[in-house]
DRENDREN-270443 format. One record per atom (N, C-alpha, C): x, y, z; atom name; residue number from 0. Coordinates in nm, 3 decimals. Layout:
BAKOL  east  north  up  atome  num
BAKOL  X  Y  Z  CA  NUM $
...
//
This chain:
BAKOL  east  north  up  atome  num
BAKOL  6.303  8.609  31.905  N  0 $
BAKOL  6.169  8.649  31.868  CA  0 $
BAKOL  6.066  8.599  31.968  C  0 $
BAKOL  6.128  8.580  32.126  N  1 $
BAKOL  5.993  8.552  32.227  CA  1 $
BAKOL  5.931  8.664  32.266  C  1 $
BAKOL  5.767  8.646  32.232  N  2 $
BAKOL  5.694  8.762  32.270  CA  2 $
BAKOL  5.677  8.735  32.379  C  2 $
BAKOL  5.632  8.862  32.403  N  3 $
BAKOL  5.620  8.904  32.605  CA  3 $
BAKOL  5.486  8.823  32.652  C  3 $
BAKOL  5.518  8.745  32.761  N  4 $
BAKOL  5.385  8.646  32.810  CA  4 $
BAKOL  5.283  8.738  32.845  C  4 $
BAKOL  5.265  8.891  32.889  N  5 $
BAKOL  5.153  8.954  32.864  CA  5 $
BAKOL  5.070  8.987  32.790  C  5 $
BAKOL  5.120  8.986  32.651  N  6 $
BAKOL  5.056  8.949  32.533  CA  6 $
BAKOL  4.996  8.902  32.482  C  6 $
BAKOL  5.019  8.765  32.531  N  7 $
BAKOL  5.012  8.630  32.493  CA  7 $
BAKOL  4.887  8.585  32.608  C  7 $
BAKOL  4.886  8.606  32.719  N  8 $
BAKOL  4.820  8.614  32.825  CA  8 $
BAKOL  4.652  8.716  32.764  C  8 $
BAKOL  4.709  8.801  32.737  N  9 $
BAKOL  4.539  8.908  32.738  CA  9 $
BAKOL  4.523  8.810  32.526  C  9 $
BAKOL  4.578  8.782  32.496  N  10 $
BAKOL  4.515  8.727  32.348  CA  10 $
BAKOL  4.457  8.560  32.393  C  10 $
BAKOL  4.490  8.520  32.500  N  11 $
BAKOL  4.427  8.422  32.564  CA  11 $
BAKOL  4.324  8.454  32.625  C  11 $
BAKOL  4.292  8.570  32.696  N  12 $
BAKOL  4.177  8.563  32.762  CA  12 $
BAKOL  4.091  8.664  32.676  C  12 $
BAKOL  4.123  8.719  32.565  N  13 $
BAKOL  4.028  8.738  32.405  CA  13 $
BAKOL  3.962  8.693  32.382  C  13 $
BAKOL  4.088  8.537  32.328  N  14 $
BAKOL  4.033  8.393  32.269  CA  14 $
BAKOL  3.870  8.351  32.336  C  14 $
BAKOL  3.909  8.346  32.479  N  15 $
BAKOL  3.789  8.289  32.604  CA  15 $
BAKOL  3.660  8.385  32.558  C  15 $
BAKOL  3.642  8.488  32.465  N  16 $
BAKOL  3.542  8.515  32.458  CA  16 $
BAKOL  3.507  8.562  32.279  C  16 $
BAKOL  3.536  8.492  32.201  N  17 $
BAKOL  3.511  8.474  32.130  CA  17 $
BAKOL  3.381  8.398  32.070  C  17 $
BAKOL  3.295  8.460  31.999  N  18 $
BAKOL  3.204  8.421  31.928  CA  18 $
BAKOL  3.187  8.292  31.815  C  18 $
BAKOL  3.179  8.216  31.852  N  19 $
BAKOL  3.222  8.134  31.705  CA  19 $
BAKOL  3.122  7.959  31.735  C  19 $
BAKOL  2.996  7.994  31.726  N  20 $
BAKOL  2.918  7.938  31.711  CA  20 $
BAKOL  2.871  7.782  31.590  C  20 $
BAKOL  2.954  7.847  31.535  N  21 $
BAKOL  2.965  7.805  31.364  CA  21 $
BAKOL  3.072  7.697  31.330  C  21 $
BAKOL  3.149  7.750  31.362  N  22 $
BAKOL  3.324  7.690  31.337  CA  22 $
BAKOL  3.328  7.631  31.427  C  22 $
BAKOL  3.321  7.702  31.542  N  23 $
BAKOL  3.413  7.648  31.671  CA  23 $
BAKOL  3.535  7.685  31.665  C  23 $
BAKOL  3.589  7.735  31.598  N  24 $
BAKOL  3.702  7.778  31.628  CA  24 $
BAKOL  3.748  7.914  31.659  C  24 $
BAKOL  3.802  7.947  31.819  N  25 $
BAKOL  3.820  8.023  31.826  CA  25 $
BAKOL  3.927  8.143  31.898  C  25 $
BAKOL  3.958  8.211  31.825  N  26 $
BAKOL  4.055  8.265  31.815  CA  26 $
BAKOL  4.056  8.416  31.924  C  26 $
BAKOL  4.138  8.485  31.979  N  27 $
BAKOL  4.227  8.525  32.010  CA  27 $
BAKOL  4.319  8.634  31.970  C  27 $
BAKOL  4.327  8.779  31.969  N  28 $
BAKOL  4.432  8.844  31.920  CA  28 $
BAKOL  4.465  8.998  32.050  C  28 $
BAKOL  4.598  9.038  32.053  N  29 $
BAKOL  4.683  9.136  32.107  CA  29 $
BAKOL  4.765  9.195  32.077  C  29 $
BAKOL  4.749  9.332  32.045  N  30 $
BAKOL  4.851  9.433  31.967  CA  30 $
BAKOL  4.899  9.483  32.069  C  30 $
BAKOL  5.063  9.552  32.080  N  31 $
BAKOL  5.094  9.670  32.160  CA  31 $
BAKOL  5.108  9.748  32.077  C  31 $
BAKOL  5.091  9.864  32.113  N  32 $
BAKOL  5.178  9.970  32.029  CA  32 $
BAKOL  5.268  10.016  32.070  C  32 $
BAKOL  5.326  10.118  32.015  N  33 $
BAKOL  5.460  10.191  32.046  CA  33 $
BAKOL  5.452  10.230  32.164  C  33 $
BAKOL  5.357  10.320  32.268  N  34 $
BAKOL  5.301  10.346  32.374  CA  34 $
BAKOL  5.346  10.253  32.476  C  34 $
BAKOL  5.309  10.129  32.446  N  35 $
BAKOL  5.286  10.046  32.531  CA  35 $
BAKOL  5.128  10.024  32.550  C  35 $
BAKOL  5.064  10.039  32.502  N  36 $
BAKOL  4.898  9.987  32.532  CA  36 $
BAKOL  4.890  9.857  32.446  C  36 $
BAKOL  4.801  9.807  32.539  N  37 $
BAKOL  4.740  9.659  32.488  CA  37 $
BAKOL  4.604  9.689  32.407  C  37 $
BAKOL  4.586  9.602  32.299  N  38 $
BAKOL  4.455  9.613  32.268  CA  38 $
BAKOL  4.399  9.464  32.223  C  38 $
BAKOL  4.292  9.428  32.231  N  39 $
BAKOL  4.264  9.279  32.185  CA  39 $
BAKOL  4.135  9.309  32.153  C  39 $
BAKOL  4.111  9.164  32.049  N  40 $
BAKOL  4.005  9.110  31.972  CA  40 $
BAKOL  4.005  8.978  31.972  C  40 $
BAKOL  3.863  8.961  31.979  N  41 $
BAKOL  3.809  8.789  31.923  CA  41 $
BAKOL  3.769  8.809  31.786  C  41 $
BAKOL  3.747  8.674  31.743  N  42 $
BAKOL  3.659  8.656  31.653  CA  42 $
BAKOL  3.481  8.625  31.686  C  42 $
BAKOL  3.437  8.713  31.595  N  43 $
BAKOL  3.284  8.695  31.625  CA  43 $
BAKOL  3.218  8.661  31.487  C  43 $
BAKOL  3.167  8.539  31.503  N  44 $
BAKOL  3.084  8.501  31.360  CA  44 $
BAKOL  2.970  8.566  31.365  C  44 $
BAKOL  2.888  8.507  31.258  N  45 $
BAKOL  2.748  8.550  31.198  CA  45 $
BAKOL  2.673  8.453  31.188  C  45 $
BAKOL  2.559  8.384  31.132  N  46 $
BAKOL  2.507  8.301  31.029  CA  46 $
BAKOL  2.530  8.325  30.929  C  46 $
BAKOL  2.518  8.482  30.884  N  47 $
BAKOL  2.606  8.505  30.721  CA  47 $
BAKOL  2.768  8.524  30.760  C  47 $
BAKOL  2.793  8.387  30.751  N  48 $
BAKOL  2.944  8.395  30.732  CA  48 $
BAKOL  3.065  8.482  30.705  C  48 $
BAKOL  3.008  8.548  30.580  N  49 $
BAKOL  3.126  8.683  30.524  CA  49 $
BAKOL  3.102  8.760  30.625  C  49 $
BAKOL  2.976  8.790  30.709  N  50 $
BAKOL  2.965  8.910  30.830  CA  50 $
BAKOL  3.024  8.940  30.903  C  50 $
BAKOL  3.114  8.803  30.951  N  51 $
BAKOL  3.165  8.802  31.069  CA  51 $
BAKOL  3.290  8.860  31.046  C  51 $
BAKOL  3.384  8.871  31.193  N  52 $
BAKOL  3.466  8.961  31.190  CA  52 $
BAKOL  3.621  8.924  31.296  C  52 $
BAKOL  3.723  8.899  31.236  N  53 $
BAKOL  3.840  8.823  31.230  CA  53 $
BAKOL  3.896  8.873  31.427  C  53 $
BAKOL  3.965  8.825  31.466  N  54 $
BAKOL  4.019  8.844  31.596  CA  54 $
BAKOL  4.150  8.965  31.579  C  54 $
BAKOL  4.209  8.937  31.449  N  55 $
BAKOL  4.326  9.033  31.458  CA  55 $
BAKOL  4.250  9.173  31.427  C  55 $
BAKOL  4.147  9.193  31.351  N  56 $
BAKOL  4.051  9.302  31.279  CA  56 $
BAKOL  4.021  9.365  31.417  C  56 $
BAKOL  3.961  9.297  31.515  N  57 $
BAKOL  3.892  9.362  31.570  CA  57 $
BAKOL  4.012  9.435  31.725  C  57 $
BAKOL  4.143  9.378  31.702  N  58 $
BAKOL  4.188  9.428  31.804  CA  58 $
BAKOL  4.263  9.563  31.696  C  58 $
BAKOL  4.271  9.564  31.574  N  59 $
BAKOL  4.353  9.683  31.504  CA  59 $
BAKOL  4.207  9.799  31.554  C  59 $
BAKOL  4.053  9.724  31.490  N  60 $
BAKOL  3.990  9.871  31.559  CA  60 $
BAKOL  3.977  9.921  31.644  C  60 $
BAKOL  4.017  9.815  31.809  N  61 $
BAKOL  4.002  9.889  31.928  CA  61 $
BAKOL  4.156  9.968  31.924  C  61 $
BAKOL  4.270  9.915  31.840  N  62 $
BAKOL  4.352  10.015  31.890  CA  62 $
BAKOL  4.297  10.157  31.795  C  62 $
BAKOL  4.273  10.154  31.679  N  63 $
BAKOL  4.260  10.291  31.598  CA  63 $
BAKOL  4.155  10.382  31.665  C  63 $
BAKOL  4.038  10.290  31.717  N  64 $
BAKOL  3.927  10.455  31.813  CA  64 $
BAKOL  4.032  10.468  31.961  C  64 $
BAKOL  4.138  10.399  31.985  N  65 $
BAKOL  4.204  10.463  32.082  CA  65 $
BAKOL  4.299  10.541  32.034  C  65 $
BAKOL  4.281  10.589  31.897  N  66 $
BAKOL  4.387  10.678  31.855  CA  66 $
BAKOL  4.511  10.670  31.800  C  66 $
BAKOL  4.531  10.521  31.813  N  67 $
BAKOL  4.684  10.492  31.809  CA  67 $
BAKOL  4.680  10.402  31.620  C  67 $
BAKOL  4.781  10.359  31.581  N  68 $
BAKOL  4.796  10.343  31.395  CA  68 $
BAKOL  4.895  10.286  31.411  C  68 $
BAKOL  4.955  10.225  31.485  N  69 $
BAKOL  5.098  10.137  31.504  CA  69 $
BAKOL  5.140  10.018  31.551  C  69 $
BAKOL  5.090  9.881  31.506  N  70 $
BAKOL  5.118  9.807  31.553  CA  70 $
BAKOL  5.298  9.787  31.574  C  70 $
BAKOL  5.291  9.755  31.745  N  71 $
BAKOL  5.452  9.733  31.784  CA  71 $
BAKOL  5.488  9.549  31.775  C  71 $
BAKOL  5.370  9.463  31.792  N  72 $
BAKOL  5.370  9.349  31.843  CA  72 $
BAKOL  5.265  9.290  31.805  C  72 $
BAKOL  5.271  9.191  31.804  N  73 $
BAKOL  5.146  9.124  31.778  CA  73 $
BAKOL  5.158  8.967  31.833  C  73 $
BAKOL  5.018  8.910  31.878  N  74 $
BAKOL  4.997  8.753  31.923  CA  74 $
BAKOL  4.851  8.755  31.860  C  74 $
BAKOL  4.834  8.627  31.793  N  75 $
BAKOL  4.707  8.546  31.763  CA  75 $
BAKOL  4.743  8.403  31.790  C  75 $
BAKOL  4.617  8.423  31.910  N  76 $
BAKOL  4.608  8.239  32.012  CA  76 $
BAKOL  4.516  8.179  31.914  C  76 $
BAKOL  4.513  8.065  31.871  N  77 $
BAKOL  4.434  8.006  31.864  CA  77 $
BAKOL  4.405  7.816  31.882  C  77 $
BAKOL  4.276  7.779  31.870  N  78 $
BAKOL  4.351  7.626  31.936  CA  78 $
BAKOL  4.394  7.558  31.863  C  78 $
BAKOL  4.437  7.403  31.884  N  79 $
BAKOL  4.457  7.290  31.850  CA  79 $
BAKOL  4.602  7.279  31.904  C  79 $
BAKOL  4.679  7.191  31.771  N  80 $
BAKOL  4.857  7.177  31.832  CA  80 $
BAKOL  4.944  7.272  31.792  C  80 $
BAKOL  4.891  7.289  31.639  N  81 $
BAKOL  4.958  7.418  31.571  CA  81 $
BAKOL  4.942  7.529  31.553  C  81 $
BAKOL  5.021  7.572  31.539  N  82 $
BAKOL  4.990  7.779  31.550  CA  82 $
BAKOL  4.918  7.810  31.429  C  82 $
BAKOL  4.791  7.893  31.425  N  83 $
BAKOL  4.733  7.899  31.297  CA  83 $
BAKOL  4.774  8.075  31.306  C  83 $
BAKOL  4.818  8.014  31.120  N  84 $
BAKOL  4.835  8.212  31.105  CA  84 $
BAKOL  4.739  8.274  31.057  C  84 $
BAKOL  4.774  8.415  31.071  N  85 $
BAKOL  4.651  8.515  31.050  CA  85 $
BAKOL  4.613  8.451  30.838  C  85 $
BAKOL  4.477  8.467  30.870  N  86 $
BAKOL  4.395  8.463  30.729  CA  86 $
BAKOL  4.437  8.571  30.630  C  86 $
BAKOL  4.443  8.575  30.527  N  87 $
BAKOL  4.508  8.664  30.394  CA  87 $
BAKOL  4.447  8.818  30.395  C  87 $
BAKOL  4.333  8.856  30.459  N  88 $
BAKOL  4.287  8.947  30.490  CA  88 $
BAKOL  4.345  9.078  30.609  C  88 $
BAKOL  4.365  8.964  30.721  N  89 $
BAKOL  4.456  8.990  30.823  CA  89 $
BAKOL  4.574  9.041  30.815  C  89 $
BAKOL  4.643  8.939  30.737  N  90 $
BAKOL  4.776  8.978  30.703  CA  90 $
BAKOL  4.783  9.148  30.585  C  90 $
BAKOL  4.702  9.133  30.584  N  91 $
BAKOL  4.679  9.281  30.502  CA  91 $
BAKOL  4.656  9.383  30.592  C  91 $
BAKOL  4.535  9.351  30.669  N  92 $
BAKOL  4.536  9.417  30.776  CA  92 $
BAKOL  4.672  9.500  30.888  C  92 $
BAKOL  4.721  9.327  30.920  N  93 $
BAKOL  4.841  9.372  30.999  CA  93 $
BAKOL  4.963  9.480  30.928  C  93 $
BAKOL  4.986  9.427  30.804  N  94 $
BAKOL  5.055  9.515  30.734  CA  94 $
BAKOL  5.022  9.656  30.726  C  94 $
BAKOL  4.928  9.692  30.746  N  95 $
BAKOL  4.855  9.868  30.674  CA  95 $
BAKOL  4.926  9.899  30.800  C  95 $
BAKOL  4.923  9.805  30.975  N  96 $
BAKOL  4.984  9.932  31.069  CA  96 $
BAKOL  5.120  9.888  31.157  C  96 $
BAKOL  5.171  9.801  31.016  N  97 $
BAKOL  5.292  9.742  31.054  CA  97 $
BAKOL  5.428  9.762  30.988  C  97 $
BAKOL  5.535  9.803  31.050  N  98 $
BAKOL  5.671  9.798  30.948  CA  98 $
BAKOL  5.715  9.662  30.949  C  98 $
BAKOL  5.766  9.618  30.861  N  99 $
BAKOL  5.781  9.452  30.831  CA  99 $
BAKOL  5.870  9.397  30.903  C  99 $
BAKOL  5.926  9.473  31.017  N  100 $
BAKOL  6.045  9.362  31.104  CA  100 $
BAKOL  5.963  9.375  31.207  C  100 $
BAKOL  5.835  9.376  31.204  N  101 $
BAKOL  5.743  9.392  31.345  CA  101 $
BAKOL  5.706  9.194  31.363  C  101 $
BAKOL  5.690  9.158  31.467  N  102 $
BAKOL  5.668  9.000  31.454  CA  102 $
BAKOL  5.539  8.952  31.523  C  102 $
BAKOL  5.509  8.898  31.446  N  103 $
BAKOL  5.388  8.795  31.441  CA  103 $
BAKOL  5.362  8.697  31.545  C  103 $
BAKOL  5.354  8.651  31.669  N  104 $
BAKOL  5.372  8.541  31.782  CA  104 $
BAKOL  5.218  8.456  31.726  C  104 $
BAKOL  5.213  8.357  31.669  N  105 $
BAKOL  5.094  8.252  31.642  CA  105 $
BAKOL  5.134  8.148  31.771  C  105 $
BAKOL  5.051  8.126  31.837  N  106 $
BAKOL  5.010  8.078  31.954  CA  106 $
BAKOL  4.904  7.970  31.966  C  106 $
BAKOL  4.931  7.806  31.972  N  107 $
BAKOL  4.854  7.717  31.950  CA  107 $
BAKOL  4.816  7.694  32.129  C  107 $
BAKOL  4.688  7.693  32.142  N  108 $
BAKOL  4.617  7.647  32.307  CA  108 $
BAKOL  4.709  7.501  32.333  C  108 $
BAKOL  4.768  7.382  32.215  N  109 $
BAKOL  4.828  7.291  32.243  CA  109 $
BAKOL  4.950  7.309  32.291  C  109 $
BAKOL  5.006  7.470  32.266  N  110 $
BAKOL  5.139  7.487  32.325  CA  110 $
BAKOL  5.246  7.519  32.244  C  110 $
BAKOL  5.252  7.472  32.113  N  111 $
BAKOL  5.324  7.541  32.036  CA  111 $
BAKOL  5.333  7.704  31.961  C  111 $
BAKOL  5.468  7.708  31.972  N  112 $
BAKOL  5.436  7.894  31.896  CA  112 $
BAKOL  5.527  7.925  31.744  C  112 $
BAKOL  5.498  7.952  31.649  N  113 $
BAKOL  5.539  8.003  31.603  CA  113 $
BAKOL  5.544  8.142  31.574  C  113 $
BAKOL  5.677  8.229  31.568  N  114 $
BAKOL  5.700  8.332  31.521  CA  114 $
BAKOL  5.754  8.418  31.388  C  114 $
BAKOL  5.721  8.494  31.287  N  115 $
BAKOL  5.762  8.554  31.206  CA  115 $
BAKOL  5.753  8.663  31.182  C  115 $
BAKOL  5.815  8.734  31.093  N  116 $
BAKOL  5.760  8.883  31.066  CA  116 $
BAKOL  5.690  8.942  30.998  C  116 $
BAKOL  5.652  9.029  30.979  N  117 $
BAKOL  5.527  9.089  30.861  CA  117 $
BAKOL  5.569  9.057  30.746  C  117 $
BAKOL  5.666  9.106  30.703  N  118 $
BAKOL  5.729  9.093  30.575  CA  118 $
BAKOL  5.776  8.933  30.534  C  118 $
BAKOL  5.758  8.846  30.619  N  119 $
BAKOL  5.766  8.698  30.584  CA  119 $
BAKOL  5.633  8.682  30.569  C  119 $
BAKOL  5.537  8.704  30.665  N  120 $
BAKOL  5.397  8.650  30.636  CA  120 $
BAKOL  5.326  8.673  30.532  C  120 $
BAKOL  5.374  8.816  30.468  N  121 $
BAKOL  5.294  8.865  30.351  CA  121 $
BAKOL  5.401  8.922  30.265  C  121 $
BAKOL  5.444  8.866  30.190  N  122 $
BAKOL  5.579  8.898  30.113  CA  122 $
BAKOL  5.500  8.991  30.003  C  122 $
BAKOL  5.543  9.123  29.956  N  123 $
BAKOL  5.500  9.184  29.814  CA  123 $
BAKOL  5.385  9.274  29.879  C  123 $
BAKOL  5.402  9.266  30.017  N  124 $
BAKOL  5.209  9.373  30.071  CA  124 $
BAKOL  5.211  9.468  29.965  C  124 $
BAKOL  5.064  9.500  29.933  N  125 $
BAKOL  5.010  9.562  29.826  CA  125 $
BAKOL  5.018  9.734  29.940  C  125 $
BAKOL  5.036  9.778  29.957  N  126 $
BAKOL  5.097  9.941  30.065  CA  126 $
BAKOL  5.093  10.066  29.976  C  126 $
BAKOL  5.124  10.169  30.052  N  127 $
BAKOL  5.042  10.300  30.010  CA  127 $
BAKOL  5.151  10.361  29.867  C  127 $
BAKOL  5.279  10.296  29.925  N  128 $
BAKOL  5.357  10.290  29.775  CA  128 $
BAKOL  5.316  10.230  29.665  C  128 $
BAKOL  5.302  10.135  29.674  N  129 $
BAKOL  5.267  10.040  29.542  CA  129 $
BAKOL  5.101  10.090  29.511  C  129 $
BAKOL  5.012  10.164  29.594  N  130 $
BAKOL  4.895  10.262  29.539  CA  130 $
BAKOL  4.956  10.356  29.463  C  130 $
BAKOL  5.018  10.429  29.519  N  131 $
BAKOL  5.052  10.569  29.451  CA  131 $
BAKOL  5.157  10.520  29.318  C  131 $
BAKOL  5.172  10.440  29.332  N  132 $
BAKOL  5.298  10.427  29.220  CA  132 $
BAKOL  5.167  10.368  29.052  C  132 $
BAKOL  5.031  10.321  29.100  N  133 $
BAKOL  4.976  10.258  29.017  CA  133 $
BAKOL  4.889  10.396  28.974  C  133 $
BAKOL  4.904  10.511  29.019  N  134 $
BAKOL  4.815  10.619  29.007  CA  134 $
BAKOL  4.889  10.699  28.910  C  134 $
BAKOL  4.779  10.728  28.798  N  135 $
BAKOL  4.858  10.813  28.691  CA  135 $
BAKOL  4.762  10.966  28.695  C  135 $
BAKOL  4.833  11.062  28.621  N  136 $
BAKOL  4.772  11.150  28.639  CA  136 $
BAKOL  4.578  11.141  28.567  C  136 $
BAKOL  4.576  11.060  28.484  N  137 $
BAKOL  4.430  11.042  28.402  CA  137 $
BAKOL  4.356  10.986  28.488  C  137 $
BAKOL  4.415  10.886  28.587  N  138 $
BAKOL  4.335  10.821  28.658  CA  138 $
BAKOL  4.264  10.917  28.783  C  138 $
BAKOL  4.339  11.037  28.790  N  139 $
BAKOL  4.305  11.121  28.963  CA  139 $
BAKOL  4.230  11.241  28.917  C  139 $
BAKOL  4.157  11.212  28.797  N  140 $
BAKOL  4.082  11.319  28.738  CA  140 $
BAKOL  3.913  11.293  28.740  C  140 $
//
């Protein structure tokens, strides 16, 4: 499960421009898709906190106005010693354009990496099955 150091490389130089005024902490993200295109996001805060907008979020929207709905890969850098994983939002995120043996590379600036897969990170994703399966005919009226 070693992701490709180009990956890992452009979610590093993401990270380097990340917004995060607030926290300080800042993060880093790089999708491929099936294609082969790269796409990345930082995180960019707010003063209103909820405003702001996650590093993995913002590299799923540069891939979707490029057309593409498929995450192949994924890296989120972020600092300290340990690999921080994507936030509960994210992981929702990643799931909507992920099949669950797709893997996760968490990437600490201290050097450590951990790797897993969608379907480990977010066990039970709430997905377009488990919508349609909660939809009755009374409800689509």
């Amino acid at each position: 499960m070693i992701m490709n150091e180009d990956l890992i490389k452009a979610a590093t130089l993401a990270r380097d421009k990340a917004h995060a005024p607030y926290s300080k902490f800042h993060v880093g993200a790089a999708i491929r898709t099936p294609s082969g295109a790269i796409f990345v996001g930082c995180n960019v805060e707010n003063v209103a906190y909820p405003e702001g907008t996650c590093a993995e979020a913002g590299a799923i929207a540069a891939m979707c106005v490029a057309g593409e709905y498929e995450i192949q890969e994924i890296v989120v850098v972020a600092g300290g010693d340990e690999p921080s994983s994507p936030c509960g939002g994210c992981r929702q995120k990643i799931s909507e354009f992920s099949k669950g043996n797709v893997v996760v590379t968490m990437v600490a600036t201290g050097g450590s990496t951990k790797a897993v897969k969608v379907a480990d990170l977010l066990p039970g994703a709430f997905d377009l099955e488990r919508l349609n399966a909660g939809i009755t005919v009374a409800d689509s009226k």
